[in-house]
C-alpha positions in Angstrom: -35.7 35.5 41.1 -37.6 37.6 43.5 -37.1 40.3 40.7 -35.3 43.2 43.2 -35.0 46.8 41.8 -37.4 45.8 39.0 -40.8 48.2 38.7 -43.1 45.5 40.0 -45.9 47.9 40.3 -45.9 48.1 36.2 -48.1 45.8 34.4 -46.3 43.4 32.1 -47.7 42.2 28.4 -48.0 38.9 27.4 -44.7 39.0 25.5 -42.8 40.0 28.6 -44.3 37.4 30.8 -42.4 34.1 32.2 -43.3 30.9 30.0 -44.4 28.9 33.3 -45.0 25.1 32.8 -48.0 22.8 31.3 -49.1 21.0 34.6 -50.3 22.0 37.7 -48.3 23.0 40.6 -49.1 20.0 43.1 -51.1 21.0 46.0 -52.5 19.9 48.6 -56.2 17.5 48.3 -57.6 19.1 51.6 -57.8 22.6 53.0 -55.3 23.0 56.5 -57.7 24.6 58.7 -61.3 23.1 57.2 -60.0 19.8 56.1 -62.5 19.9 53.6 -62.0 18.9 50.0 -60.3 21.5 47.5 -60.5 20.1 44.3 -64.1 19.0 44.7 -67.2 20.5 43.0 -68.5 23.4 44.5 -71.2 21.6 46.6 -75.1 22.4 45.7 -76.4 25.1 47.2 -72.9 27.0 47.7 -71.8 29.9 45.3 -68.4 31.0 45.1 -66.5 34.2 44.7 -62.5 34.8 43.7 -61.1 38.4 44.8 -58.3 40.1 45.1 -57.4 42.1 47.9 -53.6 42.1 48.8 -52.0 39.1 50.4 -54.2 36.2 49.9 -52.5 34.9 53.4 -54.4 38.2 55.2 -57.7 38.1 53.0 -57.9 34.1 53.1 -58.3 35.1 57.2 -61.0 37.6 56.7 -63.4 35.1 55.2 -62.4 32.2 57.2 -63.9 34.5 60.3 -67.1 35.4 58.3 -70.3 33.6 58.7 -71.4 31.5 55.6 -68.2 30.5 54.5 -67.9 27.1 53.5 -64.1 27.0 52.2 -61.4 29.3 51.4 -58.4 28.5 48.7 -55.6 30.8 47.6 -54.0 31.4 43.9 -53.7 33.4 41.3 -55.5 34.6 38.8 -55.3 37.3 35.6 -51.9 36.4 34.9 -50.3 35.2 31.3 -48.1 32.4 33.0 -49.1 28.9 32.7 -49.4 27.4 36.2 -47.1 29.4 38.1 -45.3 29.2 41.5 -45.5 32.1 44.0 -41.6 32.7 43.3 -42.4 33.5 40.1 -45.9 35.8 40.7 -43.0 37.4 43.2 -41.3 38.6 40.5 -43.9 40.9 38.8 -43.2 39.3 35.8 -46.7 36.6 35.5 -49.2 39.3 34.9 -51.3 37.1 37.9 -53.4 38.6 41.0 -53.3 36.8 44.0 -57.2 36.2 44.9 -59.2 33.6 47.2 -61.6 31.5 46.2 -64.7 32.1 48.5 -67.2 29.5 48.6 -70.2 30.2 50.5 -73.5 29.4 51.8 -76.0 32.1 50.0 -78.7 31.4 52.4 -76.4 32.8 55.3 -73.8 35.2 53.3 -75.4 36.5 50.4 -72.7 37.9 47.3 -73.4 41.1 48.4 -72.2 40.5 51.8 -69.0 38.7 49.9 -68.6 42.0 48.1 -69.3 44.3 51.4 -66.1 42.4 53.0 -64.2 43.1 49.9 -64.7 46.6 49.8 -64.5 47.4 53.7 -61.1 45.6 54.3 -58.5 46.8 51.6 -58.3 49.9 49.3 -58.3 49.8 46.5 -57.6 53.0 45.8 -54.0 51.8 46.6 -53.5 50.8 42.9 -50.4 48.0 42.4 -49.9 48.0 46.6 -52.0 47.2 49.5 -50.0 48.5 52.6 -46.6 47.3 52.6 -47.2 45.2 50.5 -46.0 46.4 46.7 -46.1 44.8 43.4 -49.0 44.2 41.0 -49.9 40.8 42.2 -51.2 42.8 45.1 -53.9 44.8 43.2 -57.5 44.8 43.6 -59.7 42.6 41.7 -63.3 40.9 41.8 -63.1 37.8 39.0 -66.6 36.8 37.6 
C-alpha cells in the first residue's frame, strides 16, 4: 500500500491516479491543540493561506509558534484523488501535496510574513523531497 520501490518522486497523471471515494474522510470538529472550530467559516477579519512545505506534521508547528495565527489544519491538496486517506497520498499515486491551512490575523501577521515563513523554513529547491522526507506529496507549493 505504502507503494515501496515505486518512483514516488515522479508525478502521476490523472489516468494513473487511485479512484479515492465520494465523501469525506471523517475528521475531527475541533483542532487538538487550539480547540477551536475546523470546519467553521474563516472568521471576519482573518485571511487564510494553504502551503506546502514537507511534512505537514513539522510545517503545522512552525505556524502554530508564529504570532497572528489563529488556526492551523493539515491535508492535501493538488491531487486527482477524490477525498483521500494519508495511506493512499503515501503511495505517490494521488497526485496530492500535503499543505496547512494557515489562518491568520492580518493585522498582526500580514501574508507576506505567511510567505517569509514559507520560504525561510524548507527548500524548495529540493524538488519531490524535503530532507528525509521523499515522495512528491512532499513538494513545495503555495495554493491561491
Amino acid at each position: 500500500m505504502f507503494g515501496f520501490g515505486a518512483d514516488k518522486t515522479r508525478m502521476i497523471t490523472r489516468a494513473e491516479a487511485l479512484p479515492g471515494r465520494a465523501l469525506p474522510i471523517a475528521t475531527a470538529e475541533t483542532h487538538a491543540i487550539s480547540g477551536r472550530p475546523r470546519k467553521a467559516p474563516v472568521p471576519d477579519g482573518m485571511a487564510e493561506a494553504l502551503v506546502g512545505m514537507g511534512c505537514f506534521w513539522g510545517v503545522e508547528r512552525i505556524f502554530w509558534q508564529t504570532p497572528g495565527i489563529w488556526l492551523t489544519m493539515v491535508g492535501y491538496a493538488g491531487g486527482f484523488t477524490q477525498n483521500p486517506t494519508y495511506q493512499e497520498v503515501c503511495t505517490g499515486k494521488t497526485g496530492h501535496n500535503e499543505v496547512v491551512r494557515v489562518i491568520f490575523d492580518p493585522a498582526t501577521l500580514s501574508y507576506d510574513g505567511v510567505l517569509q515563513r514559507f520560504w525561510e523554513n524548507h527548500d524548495p529547491t529540493q524538488g519531490m523531497r524535503q530532507g528525509n522526507d521523499r515522495g512528491t506529496q512532499y513538494r513545495s507549493g503555495s495554493y491561491c
